[in-house]
C-alpha positions as CSV (number, residue, x, y, z in Angstrom):
1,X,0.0,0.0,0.0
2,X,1.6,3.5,-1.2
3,X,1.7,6.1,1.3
4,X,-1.0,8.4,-0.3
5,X,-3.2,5.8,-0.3
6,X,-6.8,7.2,0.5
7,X,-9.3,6.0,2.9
8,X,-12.2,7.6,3.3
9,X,-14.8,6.9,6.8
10,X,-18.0,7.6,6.3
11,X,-20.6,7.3,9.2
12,X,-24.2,8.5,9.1
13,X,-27.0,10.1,12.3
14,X,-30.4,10.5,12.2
15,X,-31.7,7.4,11.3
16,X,-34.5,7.2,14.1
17,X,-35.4,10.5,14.6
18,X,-39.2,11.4,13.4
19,X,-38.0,14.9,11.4
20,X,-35.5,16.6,9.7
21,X,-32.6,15.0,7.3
22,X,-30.8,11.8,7.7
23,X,-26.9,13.4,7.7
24,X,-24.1,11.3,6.2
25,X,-20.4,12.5,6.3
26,X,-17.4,11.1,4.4
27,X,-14.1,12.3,5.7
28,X,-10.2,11.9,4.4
29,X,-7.7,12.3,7.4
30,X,-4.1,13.6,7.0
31,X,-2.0,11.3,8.3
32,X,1.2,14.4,8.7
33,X,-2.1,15.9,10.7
34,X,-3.3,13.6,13.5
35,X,-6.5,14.4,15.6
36,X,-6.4,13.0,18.9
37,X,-9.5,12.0,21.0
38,X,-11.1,10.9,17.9
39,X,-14.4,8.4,18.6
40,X,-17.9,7.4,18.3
41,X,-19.8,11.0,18.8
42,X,-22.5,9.5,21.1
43,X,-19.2,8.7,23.6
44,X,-18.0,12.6,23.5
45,X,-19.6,15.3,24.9
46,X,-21.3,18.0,23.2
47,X,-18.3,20.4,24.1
48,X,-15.9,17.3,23.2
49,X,-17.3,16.8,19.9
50,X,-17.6,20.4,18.5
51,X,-13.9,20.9,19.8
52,X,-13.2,17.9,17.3
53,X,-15.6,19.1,15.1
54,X,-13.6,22.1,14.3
55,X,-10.1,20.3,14.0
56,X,-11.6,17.7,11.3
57,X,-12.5,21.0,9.4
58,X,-9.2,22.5,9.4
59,X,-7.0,19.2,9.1
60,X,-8.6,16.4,7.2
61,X,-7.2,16.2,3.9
62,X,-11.1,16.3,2.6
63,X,-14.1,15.9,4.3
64,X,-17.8,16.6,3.2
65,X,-21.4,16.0,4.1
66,X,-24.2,14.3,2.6
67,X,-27.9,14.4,3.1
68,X,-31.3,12.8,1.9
69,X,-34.4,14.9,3.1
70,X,-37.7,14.1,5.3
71,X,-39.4,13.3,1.5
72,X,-36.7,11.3,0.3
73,X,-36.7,9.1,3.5
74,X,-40.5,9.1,2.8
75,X,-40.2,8.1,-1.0
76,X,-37.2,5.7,-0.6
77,X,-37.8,4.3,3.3
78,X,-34.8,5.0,5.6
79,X,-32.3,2.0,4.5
80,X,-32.3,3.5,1.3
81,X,-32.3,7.0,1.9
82,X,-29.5,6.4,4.0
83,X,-27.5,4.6,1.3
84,X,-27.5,7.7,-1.0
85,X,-27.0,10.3,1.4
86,X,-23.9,8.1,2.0
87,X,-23.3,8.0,-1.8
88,X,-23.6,12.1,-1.7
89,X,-21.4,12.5,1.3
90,X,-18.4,10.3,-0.7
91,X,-19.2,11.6,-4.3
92,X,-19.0,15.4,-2.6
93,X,-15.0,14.5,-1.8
94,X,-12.7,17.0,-3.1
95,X,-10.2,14.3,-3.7
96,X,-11.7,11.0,-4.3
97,X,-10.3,8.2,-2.1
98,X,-9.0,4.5,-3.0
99,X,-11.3,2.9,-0.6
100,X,-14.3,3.6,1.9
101,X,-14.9,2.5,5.5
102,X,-18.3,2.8,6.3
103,X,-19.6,2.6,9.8
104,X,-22.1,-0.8,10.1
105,X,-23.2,-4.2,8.3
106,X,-23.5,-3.0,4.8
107,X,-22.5,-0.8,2.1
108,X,-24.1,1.6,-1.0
109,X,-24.5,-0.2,-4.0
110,X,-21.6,2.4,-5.2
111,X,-18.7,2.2,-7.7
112,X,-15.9,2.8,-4.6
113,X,-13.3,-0.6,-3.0
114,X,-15.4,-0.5,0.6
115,X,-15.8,-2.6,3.8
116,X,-18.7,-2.4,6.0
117,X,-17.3,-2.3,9.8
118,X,-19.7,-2.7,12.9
119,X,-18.6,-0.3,15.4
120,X,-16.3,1.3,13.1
121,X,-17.1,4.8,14.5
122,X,-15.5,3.8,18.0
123,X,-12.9,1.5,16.2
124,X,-11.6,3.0,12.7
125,X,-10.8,6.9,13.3
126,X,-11.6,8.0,9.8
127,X,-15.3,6.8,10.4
128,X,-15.0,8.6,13.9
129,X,-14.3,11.9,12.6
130,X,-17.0,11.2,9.9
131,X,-19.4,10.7,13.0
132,X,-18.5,14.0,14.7
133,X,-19.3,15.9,11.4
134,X,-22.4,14.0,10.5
135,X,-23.8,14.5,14.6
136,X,-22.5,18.3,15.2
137,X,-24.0,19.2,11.7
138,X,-27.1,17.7,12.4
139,X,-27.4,18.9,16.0
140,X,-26.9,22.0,14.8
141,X,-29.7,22.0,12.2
142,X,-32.3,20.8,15.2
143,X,-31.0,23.7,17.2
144,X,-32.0,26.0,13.9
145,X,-35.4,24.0,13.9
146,X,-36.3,24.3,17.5
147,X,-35.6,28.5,17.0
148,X,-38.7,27.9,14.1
149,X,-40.6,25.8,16.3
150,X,-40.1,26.3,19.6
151,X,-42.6,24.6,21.0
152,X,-41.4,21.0,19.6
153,X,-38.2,21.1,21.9
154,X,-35.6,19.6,19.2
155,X,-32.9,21.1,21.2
156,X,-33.8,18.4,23.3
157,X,-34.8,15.5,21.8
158,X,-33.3,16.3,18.4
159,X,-36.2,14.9,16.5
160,X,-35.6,11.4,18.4
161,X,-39.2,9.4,19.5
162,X,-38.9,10.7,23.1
163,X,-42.1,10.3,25.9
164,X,-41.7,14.2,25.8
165,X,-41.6,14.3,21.8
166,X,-44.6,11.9,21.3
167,X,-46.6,13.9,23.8
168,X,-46.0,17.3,21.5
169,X,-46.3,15.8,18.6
170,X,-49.5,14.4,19.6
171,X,-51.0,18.0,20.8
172,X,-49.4,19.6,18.0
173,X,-49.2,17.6,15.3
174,X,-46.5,17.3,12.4
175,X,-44.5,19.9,10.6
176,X,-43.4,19.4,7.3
177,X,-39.9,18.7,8.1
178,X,-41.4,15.4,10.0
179,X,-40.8,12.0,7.7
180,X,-44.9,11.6,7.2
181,X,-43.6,7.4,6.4
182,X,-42.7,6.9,10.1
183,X,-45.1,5.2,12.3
184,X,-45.8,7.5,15.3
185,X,-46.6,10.5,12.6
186,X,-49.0,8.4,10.7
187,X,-50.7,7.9,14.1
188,X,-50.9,11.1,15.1
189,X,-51.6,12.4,11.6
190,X,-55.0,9.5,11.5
191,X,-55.8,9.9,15.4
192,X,-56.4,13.9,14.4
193,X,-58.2,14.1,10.9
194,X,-58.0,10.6,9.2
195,X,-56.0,11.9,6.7
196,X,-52.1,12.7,6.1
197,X,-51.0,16.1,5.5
198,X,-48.2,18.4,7.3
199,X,-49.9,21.2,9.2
């Protein structure tokens, strides 16, 4: 293996949550530029992980985020949606790599040399520092969502089926960033009118 050999991680968050994206990130380290402290997000703190968050920025050789929307994950189902917004996140590379890590038991059905590595965001620190990016960006964007919708508290649940979330949601009803294909928001969206639509 030549020394600029190119592995990419690439981990994804957001998979459960009820609204909002499903966020993918792909990331190229520098080896002449190591990170320390690198792991699995949901082990760091939230201070921990934007700290890293910023480092990955300013010293992975390439790094880069990908995405599939609430009517994507509605149109596709959330397996699926997930494999392309993986397939964004690596395509969206500034330098393409020689072969992808990808946190989990499977891969996209993509064109890249991969391996699919359970646990590989705690193990593998490419996949790590693609889990910080893909969690701090998307943490972020329920912070943004909970300003719009205060009432929701995303800050807190961050979109995830929580007693507290199910309880608004209930009262509230849906917004159109909630994934209308999930089972709790079909519920809700039937137990109020019989019929789906985003208020």
């Amino acid at each position: 293996m030549s020394d600029n050999y190119l592995i990419a991680g690439v981990d994804e968050v957001g998979r459960g949550p009820l609204v909002g994206d499903v966020v993918t990130a792909a990331v190229i380290l520098d080896p002449n530029k190591p990170i320390l402290g690198l792991n699995d997000s949901k082990k760091l703190s939230e201070k921990k992980r934007n700290l890293l968050f910023d480092e990955i920025i300013e010293n992975a050789s390439s790094w880069s985020i990908g995405r599939a929307n609430p009517q994507e994950i509605d149109q596709l189902n959330i397996l699926h949606a997930t494999m392309l917004a993986m397939k964004r996140a690596v395509e969206g590379l500034s330098i393409q790599p020689d072969f992808v890590k990808v946190d989990g038991n499977r891969c996209p059905d993509w064109q890249y040399a991969s391996e699919a590595i359970v646990k590989g965001d705690g193990s593998v620190a490419e996949i790590s520092a693609a889990s910080i990016i893909a969690k701090v960006t998307r943490d972020r964007e329920m912070a943004e969502l909970h300003l719009q919708y205060p009432e929701y508290g995303f800050n807190q649940h961050k979109g995830y089926p929580t007693k507290a979330h199910l309880l608004r949601l209930a009262e509230l009803g849906p917004t159109k960033e909630y994934r209308m294909s999930f089972k709790p928001v079909q519920q809700v969206l039937i137990q109020k009118n019989g019929v789906i639509h985003a208020v």
